[in-house]
N, C-alpha and C positions, 0 to 999 in steps of 0.2 A: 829263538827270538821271542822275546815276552810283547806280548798283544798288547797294539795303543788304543785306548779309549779315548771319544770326545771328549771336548770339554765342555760347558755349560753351555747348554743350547740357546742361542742368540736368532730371533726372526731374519730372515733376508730381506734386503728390502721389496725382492721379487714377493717374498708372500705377503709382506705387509701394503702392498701397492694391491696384492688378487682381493684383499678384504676388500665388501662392503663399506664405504662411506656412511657413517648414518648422516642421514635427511635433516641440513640444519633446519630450525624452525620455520626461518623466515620463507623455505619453499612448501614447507608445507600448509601457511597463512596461504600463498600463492596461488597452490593447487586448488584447496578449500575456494577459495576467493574465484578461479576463475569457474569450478564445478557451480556456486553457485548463479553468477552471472550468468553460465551457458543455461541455466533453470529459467530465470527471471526472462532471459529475452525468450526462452523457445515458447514456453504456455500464450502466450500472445501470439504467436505464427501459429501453433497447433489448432485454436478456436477461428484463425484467420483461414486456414488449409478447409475445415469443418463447412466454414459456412460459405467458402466457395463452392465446395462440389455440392451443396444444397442450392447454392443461387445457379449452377450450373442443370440444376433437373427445374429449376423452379422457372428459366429460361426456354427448356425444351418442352414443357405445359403447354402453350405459354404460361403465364403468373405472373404480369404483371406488379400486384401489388404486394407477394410475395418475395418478388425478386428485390423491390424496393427496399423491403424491410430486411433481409439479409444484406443489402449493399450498405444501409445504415449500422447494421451490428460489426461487418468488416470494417469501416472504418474506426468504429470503436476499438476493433481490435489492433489497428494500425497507430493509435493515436494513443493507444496505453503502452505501445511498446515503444512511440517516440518520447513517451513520458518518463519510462526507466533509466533510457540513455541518459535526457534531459535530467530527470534526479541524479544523474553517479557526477555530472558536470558540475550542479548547481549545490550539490553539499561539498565536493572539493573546491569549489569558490569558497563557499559560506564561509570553511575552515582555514582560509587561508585569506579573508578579509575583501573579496577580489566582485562580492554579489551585490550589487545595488539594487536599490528597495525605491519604487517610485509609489507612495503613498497617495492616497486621495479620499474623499469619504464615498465611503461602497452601501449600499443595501445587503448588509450580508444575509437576510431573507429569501431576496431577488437571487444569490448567488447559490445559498445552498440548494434551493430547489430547481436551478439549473443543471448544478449539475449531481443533483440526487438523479433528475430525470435523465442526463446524460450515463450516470453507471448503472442504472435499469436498462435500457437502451441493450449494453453491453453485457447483462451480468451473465455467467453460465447456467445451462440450462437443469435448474435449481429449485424451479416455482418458489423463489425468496420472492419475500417482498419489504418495500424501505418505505416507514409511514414518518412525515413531516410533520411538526408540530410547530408553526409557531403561532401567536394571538397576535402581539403587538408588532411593530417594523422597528430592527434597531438598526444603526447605522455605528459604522465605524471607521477610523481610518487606518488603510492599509492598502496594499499592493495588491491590486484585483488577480491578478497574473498570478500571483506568490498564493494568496487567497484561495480560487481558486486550485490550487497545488495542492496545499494543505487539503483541504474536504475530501477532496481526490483519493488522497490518496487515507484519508481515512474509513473514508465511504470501501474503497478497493480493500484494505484491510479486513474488513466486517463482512463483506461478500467473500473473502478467501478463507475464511475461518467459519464462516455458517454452515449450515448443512440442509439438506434437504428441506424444503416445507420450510424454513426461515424465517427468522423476521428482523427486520434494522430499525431502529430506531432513531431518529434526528430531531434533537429538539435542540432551539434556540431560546435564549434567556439573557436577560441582567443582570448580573450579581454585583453589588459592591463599585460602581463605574466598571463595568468589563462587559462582555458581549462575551456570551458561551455558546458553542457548539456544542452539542454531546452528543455522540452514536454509539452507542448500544446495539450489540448483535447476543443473539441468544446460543452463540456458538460451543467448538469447546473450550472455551475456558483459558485462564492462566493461573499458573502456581505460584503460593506467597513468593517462592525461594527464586522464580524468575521474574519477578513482577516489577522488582528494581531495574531491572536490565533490558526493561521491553525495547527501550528506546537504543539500544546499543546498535551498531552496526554490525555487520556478521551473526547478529544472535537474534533465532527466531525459536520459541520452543513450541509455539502451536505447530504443530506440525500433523495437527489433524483434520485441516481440511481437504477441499477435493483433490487440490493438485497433489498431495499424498506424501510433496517433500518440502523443508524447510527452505525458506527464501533470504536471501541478504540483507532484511530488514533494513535496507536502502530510505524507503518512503518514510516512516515513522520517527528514523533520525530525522531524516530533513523537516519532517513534519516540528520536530523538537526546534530544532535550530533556526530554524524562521520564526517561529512563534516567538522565540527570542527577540529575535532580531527587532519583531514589530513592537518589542514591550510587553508580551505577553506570556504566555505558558501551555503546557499541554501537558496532562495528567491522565494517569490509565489506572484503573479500578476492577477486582475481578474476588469474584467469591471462590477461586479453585475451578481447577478441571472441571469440566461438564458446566457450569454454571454461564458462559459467558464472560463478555467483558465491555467493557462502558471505557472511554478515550472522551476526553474533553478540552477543548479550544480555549484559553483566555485570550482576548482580545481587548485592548482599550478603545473605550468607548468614550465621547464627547460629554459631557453631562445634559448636555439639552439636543442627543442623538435618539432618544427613544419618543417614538412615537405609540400616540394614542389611539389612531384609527384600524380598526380591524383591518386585516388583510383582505386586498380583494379577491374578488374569487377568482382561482387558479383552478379548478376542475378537481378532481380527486385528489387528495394527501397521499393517497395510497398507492405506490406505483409497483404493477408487480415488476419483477421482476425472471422473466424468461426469454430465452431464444428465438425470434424471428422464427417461425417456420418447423415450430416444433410440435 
């Protein structure tokens, strides 16, 4: 009996079912996308975890006015992490038409240094420090709330990319009918080849500040698309790694919104910027 040989070897569909599946894209956007959300909400409970068990020894002292001032940095840390949420709702509105803008004329002087001294308040314990500049009072119209939002989270950009011993920069200006914001952090830096893309979502390439990993760059879209929204624009500026980066606000301004009178005095420009209890 002359010996059968196979015929052309054909997969079963038993072995082709044992392969690996490769990972369509759209789960791996997914995984990426919820790895960094679980980043963005935990640093905020991490600094919120810290400054409990410090107000909990600063309790058994007693320390009074110790414990105060960490009860103030936890709330900061509570109200930055309801801000993230709040950001992932309010640019999926923006982009789907759904966000309403209630405008009105703001002291955006009065605003910034609000809440410059509100992310001092909260910054990590950094010894940064955020120096205010302005001369004149401009005013603008625009959505205190939204307003507010934007600085926020430009100021939180410039404290998450600074480094040790630090410095921020906020200056206000006029340009051309516009009311500018500009913060300046002498951080590290961004490169020509990302600098187009700061504002993208999902894409953060400073990834050399404290927290150590790159974030959803969540705040700086929404920053973009509000600025929009108000009429205005926001522009990032950066000599390369190491050098820092300078982020600036346009805003429309009234023509007879700028004021001549010096600022009154607000106590120090200078706020540092460290931890309760450090």
């Amino acid at each position: 009996m002359s010996p059968q040989f196979p015929g052309p070897t054909h997969d079963k569909p038993r072995d082709r079912q044992a392969r690996p599946a490769p990972v369509p894209a759209v789960d791996a956007i997914r995984d990426r996308c919820l790895a960094m959300v679980s980043h963005e909400l935990k640093q905020p409970l991490s600094v919120l975890l810290l400054n409990l068990g410090r107000l909990l020894e600063k309790m058994a002292e007693p320390d009074v006015e110790g414990a105060v001032e960490l009860g103030h940095a936890m709330r900061h840390s509570i109200r930055r992490q309801a801000r993230i949420i709040d950001d992932l709702f309010d640019l999926s509105r923006m982009r789907i038409g759904k966000l309403r803008l209630d405008p009105e004329m703001v002291d955006l002087d009065e605003v910034v240094h609000a809440v410059a001294a509100d992310v001092a308040i909260g910054a990590p314990d950094r010894d940064l420090r955020v120096d205010v500049d302005t001369s004149v009072r401009h005013w603008c119209k625009a959505d205190r709330v939204r307003l507010e939002q934007m600085l926020s989270n430009l100021l939180d950009n410039a404290v998450k990319f600074s480094g040790q011993g630090g410095c921020i920069q906020v200056r206000v200006a006029s340009v051309d009918g516009f009311a500018t914001v500009s913060v300046t952090d002498d951080g590290c830096g961004i490169s020509a080849e990302f600098l187009p893309h700061v504002f993208r979502m999902f894409g953060q390439e400073r990834s050399g500040g404290q927290g150590g990993h790159p974030g959803m760059g969540i705040g700086l879209a929404l920053v973009q698309e509000l600025a929009k929204a108000h009429g205005g624009k926001v522009e990032a500026q950066s000599q390369g790694p190491g050098s820092g980066a300078s982020f600036t606000l346009w805003l429309p301004m009234p023509s007879s919104a700028t004021g001549t009178l010096p600022i009154p005095p607000r106590g120090a420009n200078a706020l540092p910027m460290s931890t309760p209890g450090s």
